[in-house]
C-alpha positions in Angstrom: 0.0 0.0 0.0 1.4 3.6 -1.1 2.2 5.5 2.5 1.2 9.3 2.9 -2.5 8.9 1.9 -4.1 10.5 3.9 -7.7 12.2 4.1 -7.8 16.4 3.6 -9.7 18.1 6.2 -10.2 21.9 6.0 -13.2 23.3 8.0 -14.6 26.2 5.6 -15.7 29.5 6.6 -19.7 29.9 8.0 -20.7 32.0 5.9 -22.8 30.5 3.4 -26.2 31.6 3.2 -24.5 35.3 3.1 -23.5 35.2 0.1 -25.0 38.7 -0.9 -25.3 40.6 2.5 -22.4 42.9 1.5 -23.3 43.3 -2.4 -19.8 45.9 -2.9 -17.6 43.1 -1.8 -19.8 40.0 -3.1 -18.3 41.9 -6.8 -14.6 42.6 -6.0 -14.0 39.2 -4.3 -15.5 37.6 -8.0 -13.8 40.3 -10.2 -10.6 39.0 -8.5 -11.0 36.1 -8.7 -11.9 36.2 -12.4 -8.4 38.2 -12.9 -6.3 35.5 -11.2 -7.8 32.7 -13.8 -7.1 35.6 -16.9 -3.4 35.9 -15.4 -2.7 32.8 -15.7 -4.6 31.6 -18.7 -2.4 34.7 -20.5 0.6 33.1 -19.4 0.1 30.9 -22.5 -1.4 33.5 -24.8 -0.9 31.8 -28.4 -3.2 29.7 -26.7 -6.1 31.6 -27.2 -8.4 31.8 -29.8 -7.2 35.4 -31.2 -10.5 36.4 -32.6 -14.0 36.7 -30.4 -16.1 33.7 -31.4 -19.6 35.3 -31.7 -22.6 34.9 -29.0 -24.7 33.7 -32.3 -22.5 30.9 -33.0 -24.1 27.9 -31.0 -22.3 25.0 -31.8 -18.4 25.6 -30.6 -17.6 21.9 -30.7 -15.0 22.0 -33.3 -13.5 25.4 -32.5 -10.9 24.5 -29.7 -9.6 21.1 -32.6 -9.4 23.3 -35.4 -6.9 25.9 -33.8 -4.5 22.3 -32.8 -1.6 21.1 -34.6 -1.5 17.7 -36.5 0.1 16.2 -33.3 -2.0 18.0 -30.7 -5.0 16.7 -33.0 -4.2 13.1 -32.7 -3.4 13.5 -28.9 -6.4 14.8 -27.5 -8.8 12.6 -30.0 -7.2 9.7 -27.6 -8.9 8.2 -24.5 -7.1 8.3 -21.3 -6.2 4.2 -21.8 -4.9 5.0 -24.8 -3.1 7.6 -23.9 -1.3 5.8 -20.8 -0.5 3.2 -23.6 1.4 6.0 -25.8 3.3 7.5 -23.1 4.5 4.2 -21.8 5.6 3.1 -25.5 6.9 6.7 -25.7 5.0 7.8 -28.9 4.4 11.5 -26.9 6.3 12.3 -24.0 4.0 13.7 -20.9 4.9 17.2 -21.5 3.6 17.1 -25.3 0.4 15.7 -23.8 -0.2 18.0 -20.9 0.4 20.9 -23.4 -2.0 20.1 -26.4 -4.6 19.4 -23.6 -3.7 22.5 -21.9 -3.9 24.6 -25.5 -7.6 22.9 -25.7 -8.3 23.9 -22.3 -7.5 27.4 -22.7 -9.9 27.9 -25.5 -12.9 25.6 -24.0 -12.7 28.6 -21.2 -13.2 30.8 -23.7 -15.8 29.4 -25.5 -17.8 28.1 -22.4 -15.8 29.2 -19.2 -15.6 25.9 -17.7 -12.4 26.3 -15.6 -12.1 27.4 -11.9 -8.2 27.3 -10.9 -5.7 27.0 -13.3 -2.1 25.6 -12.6 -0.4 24.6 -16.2 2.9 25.5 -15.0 2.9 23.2 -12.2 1.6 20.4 -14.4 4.4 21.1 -16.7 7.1 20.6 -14.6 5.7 17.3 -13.2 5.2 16.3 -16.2 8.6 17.0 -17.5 9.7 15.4 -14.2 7.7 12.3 -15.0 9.6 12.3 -19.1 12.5 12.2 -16.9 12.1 9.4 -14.8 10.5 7.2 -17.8 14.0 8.1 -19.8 16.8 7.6 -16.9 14.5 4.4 -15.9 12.6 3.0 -18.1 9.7 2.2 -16.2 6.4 4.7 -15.8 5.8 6.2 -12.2 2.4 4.5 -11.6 -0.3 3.2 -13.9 -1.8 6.6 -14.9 2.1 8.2 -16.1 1.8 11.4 -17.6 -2.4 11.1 -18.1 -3.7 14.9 -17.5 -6.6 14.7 -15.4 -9.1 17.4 -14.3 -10.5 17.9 -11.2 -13.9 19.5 -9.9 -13.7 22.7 -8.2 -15.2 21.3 -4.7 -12.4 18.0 -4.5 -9.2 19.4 -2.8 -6.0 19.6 -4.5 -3.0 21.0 -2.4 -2.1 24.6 -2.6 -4.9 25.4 -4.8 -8.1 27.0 -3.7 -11.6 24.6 -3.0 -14.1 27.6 -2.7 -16.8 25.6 -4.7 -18.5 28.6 -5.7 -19.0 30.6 -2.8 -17.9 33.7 -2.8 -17.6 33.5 1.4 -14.8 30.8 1.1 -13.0 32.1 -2.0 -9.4 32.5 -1.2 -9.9 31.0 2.3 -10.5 27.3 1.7 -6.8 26.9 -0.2 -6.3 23.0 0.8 -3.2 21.7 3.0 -3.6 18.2 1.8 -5.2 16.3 -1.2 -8.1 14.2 -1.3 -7.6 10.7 -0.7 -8.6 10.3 -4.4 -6.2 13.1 -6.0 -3.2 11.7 -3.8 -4.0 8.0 -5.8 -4.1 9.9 -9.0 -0.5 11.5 -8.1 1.1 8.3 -6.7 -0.5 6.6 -9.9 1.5 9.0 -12.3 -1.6 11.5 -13.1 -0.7 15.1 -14.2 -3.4 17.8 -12.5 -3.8 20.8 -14.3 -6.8 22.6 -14.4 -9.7 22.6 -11.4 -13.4 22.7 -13.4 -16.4 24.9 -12.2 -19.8 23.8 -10.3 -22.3 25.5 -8.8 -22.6 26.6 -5.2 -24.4 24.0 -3.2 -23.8 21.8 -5.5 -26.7 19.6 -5.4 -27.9 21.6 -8.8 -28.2 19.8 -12.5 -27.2 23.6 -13.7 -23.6 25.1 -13.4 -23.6 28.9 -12.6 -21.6 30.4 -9.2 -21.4 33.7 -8.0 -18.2 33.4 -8.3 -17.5 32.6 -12.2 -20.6 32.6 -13.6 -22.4 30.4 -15.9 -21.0 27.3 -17.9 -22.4 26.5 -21.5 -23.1 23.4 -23.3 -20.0 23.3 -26.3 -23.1 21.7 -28.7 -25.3 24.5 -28.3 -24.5 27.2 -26.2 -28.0 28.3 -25.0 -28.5 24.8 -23.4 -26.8 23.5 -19.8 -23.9 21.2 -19.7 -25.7 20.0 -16.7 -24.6 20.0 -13.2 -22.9 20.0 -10.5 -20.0 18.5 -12.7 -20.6 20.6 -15.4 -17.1 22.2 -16.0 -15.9 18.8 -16.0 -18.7 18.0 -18.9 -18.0 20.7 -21.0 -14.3 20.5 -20.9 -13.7 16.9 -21.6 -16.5 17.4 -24.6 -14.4 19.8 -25.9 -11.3 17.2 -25.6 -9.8 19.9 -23.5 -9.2 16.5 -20.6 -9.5 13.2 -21.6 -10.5 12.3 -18.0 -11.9 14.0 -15.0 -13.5 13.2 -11.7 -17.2 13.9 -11.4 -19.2 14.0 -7.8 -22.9 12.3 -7.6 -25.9 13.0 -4.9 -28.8 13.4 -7.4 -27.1 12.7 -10.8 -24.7 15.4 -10.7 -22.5 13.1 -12.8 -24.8 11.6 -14.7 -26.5 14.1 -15.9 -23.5 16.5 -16.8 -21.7 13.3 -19.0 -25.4 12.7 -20.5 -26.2 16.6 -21.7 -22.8 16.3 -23.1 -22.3 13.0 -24.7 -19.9 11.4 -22.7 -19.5 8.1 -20.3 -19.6 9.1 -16.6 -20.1 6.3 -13.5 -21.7 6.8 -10.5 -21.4 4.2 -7.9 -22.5 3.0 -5.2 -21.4 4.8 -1.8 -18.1 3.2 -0.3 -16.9 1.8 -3.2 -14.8 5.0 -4.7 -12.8 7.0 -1.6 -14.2 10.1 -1.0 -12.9 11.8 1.5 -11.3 15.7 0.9 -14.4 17.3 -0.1 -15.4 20.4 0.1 -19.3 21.1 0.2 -22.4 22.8 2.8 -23.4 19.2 3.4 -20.6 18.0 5.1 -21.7 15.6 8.3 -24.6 14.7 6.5 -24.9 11.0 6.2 -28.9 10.5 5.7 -27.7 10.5 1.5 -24.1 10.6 1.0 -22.6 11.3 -2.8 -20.4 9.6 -4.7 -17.3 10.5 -6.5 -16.9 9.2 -9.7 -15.4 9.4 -13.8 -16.5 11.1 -16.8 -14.6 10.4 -19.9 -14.4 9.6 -23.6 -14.8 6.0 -23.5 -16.1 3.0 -21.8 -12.9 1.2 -20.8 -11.6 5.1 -19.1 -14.3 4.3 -16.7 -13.2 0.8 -15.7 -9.1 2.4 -16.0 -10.7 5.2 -12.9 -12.0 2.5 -11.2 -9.3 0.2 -11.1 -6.5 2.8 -10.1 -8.5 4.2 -7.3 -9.1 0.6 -5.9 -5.5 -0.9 -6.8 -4.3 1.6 -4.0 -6.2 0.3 -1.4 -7.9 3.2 0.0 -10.3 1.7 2.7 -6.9 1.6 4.7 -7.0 5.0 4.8 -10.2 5.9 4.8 -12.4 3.8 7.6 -15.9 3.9 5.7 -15.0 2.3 2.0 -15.8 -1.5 2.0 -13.0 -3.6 1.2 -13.8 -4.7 -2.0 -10.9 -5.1 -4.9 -11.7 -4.2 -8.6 -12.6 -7.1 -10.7 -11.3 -6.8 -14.2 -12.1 -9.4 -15.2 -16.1 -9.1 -14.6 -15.2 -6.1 -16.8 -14.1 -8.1 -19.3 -17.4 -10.4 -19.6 -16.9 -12.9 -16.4 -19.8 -14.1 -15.4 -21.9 -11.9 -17.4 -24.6 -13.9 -19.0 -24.6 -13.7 -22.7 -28.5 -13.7 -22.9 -28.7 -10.5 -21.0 -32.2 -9.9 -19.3 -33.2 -5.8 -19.4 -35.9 -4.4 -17.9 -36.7 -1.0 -19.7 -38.1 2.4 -17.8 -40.0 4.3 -20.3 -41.5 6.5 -18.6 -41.2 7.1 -14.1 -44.5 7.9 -14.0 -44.3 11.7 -13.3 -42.4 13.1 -16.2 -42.5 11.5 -19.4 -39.3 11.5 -21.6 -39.5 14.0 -25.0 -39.4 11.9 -28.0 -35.2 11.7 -28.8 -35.2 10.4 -25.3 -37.8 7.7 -26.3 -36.5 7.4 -29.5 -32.9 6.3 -28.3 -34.6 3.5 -25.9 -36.7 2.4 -28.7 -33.9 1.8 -30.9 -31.8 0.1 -27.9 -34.5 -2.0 -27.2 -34.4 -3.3 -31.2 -30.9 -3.7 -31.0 -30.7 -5.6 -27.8 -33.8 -8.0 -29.1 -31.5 -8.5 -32.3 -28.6 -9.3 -30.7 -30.4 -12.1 -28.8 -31.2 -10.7 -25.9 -34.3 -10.5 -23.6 -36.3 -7.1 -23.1 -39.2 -6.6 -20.6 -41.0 -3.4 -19.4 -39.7 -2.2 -16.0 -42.6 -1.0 -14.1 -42.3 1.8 -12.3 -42.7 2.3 -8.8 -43.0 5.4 -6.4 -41.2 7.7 -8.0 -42.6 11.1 -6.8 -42.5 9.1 -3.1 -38.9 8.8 -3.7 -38.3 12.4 -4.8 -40.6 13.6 -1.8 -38.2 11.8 0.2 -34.4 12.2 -1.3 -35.6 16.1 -0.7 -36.3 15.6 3.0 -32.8 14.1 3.4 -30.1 16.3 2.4 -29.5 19.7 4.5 -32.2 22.2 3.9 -29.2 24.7 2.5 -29.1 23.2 -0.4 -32.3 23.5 -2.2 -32.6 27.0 -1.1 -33.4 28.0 -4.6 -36.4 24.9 -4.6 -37.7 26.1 -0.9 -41.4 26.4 -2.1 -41.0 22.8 -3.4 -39.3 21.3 -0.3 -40.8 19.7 2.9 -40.9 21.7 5.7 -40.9 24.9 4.0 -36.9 24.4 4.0 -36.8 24.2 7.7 -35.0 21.7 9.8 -36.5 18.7 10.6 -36.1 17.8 14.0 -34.0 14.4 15.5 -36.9 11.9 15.8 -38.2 13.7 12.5 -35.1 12.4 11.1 -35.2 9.1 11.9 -38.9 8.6 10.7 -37.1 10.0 7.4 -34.9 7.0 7.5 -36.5 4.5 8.3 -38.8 5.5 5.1 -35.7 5.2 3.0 -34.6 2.2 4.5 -38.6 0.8 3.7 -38.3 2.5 0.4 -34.8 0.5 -1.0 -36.6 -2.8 0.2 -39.7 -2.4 -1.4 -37.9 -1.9 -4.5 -35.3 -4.2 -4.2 -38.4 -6.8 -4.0 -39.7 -5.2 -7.2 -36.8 -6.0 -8.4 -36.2 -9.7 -7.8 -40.4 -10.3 -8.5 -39.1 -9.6 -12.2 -38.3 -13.4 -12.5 -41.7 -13.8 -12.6 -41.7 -12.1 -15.8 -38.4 -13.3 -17.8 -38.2 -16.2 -20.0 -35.6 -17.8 -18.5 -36.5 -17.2 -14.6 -34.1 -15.0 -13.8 -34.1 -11.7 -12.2 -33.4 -8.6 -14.6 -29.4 -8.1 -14.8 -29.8 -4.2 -15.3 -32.5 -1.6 -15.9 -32.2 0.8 -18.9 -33.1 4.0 -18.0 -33.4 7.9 -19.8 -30.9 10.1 -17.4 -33.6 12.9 -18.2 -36.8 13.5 -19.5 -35.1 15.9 -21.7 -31.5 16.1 -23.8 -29.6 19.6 -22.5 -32.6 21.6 -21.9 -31.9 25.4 -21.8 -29.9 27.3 -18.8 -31.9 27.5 -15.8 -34.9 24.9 -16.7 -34.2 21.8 -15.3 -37.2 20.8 -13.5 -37.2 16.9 -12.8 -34.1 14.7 -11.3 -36.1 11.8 -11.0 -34.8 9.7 -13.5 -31.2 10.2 -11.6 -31.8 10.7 -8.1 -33.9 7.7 -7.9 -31.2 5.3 -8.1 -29.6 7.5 -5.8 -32.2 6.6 -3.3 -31.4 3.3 -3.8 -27.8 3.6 -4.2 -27.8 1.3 -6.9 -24.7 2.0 -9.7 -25.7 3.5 -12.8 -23.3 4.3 -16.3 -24.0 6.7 -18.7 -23.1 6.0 -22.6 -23.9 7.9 -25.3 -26.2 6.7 -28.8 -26.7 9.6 -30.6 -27.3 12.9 -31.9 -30.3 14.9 -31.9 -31.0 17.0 -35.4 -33.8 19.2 -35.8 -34.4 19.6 -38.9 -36.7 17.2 -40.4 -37.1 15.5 -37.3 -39.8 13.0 -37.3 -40.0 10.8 -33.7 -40.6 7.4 -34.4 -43.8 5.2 -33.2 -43.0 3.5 -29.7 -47.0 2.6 -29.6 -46.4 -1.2 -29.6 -43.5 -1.5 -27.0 -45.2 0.7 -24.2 -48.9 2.9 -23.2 -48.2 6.9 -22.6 -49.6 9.1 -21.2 -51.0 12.2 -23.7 -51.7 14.4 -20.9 -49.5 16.1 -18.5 -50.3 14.3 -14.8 -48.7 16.8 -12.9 -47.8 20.2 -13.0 -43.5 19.3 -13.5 -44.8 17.0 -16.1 -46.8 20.3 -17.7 -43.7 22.6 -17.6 -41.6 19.7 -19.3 -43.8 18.7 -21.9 -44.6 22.4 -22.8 -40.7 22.9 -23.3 -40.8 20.3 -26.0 -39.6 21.9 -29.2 -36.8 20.5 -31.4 -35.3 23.5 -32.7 -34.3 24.3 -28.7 -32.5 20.8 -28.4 -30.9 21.1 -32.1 -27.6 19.6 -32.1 -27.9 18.4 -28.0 -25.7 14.8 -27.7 -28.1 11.6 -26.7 -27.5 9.4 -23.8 -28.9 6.7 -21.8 -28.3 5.0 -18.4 -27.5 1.3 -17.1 -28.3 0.9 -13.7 -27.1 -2.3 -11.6 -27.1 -3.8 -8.3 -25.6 -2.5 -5.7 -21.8 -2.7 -5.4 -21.9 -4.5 -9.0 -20.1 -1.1 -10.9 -17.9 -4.2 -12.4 -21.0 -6.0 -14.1 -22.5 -2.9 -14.6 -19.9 -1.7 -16.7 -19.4 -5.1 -18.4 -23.3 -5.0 -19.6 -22.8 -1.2 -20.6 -20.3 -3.1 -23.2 -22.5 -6.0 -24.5 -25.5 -3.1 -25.1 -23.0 -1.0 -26.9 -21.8 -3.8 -28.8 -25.7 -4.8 -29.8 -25.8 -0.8 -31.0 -23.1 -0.9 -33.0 -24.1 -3.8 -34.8 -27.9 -3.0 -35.3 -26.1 0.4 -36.9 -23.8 -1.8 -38.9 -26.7 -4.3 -39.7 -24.3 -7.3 -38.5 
């Protein structure tokens, strides 16, 4: 085991829900803040785009690649596996690496301002110290050598600032000590650069702070990369990080990896360490997040997962459960190869808008193709399980939702509490029995091995209209692991949805008034050019089969596409 790990604690400043009291100061602590990133991003200034990319241009996607030389091209279109391949063969040394990924980063700030703290320099000269080792030795440092990873704003990184938004702890919450999982990244041969934005509070599918402002989906600029790992989102879309580390309470890694077409894992809690983070709902163990990957690629999520747990970090940090990685499950171990899904059309509250629909329709043709079985999963209680995630977390956090929230956003009180809990407790075993009554229902008598899911009734919607978490948060209730992959692209024009009348019975009236605001938002020139994604969801602890499944359903996809 690698000595020095060691969890970061930093007690943050009180002041939260102060935010604006002193309005004078609330702008010179951001204006300065703002400076310090321009400083340093100017460092570097071929970097930058040198002309002003118009607020009319939508679609930035290709902007940050087109600026890139041939070599810088090729290096960021890798995936972090592939990457840690080529710097071990030594086709790109870890300086050439970190600086085409830092040239990328520079403009996806520009275009979409992603970034939070910014420390290329440093990176540079452990990367150059990493080329050195890898010449004089021969060996690499770790498993990650010379992979540039990003980090979001709220996880600590030594020296650098954790103020996660709030203008009350910027330039007071600069961390002594790394997270547990940032120290495994460094003793695994990772090169940290760049810090990514979220919103304060966190628990918020948007990403705007008072601090840097808003973030903007690289595919469409009027729409959200999601949240509270959007910066994360946005920059690896942009191939400005081929890997980052994502944080999930409600889908906040999820969601951010769906809106922008990318993989992300969220697992179950104690599996990934997670201790060194920064946040207003510290203490608070009634629902606990998890920390997790978003990246380019299905096998970058299994590479996270297997680093983190190769170092053993339940040694250091008491609440993980001792389990190792298992590759091999990965790899198709005890996976069956007549897969059994249960599909969730619709939760019951919010039906899905029809590229949502669309993309499980055609997964579900694929899947049946490929030989596998497909059933309906019925849903079950899921406003009871939003009316209940709400009551759990600290009332701080949905400030913005306080009409919406229990209690009128007061505290509940102790023996309040534990009614809460023992509801969730009722809740996960009610469903887990839903779960195993679907051998009932399969041809071969077996329980479903995963349930297909939408990650939201809608693709990116636009900034600051995000109204339903359910299709997330739900899972997160049950803390059940759930993968994101993307299948497509949504176009506008021309767009015809296609008929789903003989795999499942919806609804054609709103049932609620969410469901009213959602399905009223429905227009496909607002989601024009917005990635499609879908979501695996597993037992608990089973992030290994989970991700091995993920593999077999994109491998039915790609074939249906191909037509064998």
């Amino acid at each position: 085991m690698p000595d020095g790990i060691v969890p970061s604690t930093l007690t943050p400043p009180p002041a939260i829900m102060t935010e604006c009291s002193q309005p004078a100061l609330w702008k010179n602590i951001s204006d300065r803040k703002v400076a310090d990133r321009k400083a340093l991003l100017d460092q570097w200034p071929d970097w930058h785009l040198q002309e002003v990319t118009p607020e009319s241009i939508k679609d930035i996607s290709k902007i940050p690649i087109s600026h890139l030389t041939a070599r810088e091209y090729e290096i960021v279109h890798l995936d972090a596996t592939g990457l840690v391949e080529a710097i071990r063969d030594r086709r790109y040394t870890s300086i050439e690496v970190l600086w085409a990924f830092c040239h990328v980063a520079t403009i996806a700030q520009d275009l979409t301002n992603c970034l939070t703290e910014v420390f290329f320099g440093e990176g540079l000269k452990r990367a150059a110290e990493l080329d050195k080792h890898l010449e004089e030795t021969g060996e690499v440092v770790g498993p990650l050598h010379g992979l540039p990873i990003s980090i979001k704003d709220h996880i600590m990184v030594k020296g650098h600032d954790t103020a996660t938004g709030y203008i009350a702890w910027a330039y007071k919450t600069v961390a002594s000590k790394d997270a547990v999982a940032v120290d495994i990244l460094k003793k695994a041969g990772a090169v940290l650069y760049v810090k990514t934005a979220n919103p304060q509070t966190l628990l918020a599918l948007e990403t705007n702070n008072n601090i840097y402002g808003r973030t903007s989906n690289p595919f469409n600029r009027s729409l959200t990369p999601g949240g509270s790992s959007g910066g994360e989102s946005a920059l690896i879309a942009l191939h400005g990080s081929p890997m980052g580390i994502g944080t999930d309470i409600g889908g906040s890694i999820r969601i951010p990896a769906a809106h922008c077409g990318l993989y992300g894992l969220k697992g179950s809690v104690a599996r990934m360490p997670h201790a060194g983070l920064m946040g207003s709902h510290d203490g608070m163990d009634a629902i606990i997040g998890a920390l997790g990957p978003i990246a380019t690629s299905a096998r970058d999520l299994a590479l996270f997962c297997r680093v983190m747990l190769q170092y053993q970090p339940w040694l250091i940090e008491p609440p993980l459960i001792e389990i190792p990685w298992k590759q091999e499950v990965v790899d198709g171990q005890g996976i069956p190869k007549r897969l059994s899904i249960a599909i969730l059309w619709d939760d019951g509250v919010v039906k899905p808008h029809p590229p949502v629909l669309d993309a499980l329709k055609r997964t579900k043709d694929a899947l049946i193709r490929a030989g596998h079985e497909v059933i309906v999963w019925e849903s079950v209680d899921h406003q009871e399980s939003w009316d209940l995630l709400v009551r759990l977390p600290d009332k701080t956090l949905f400030s913005r939702w306080r009409r919406r929230v229990p209690n009128g956003g007061n505290p509940f009180t102790v023996a309040e509490i534990f009614k809460i809990n023992l509801a969730r407790e009722a809740f996960r075993a009610k469903i887990t029995a839903h779960w195993n009554a679907t051998e009932a229902r399969t041809s071969t008598g077996r329980q479903v091995d995963a349930v297909l899911s939408p990650v939201a009734p809608t693709l990116a919607p636009p900034h600051d209209s995000t109204s339903w978490w359910g299709y997330t948060s739900y899972w997160n209730l049950m803390d059940f692991p759930g993968a994101v992959f993307p299948v497509d692209r949504f176009y506008a024009q021309d767009y015809r949805p296609l008929d789903i009348s003989s795999d499942i019975k919806l609804p054609s009236q709103a049932r609620n008034d969410t469901e009213k605001i959602i399905l009223d938002q429905w227009d496909p020139a607002i989601y024009d050019n917005a990635p499609v994604c879908l979501q695996l969801v597993g037992r608990r602890l089973n992030e290994e089969k989970v991700l091995g499944m993920m593999q077999v359903v994109e491998s039915a996809i790609g074939s249906a596409r191909s037509g064998f």
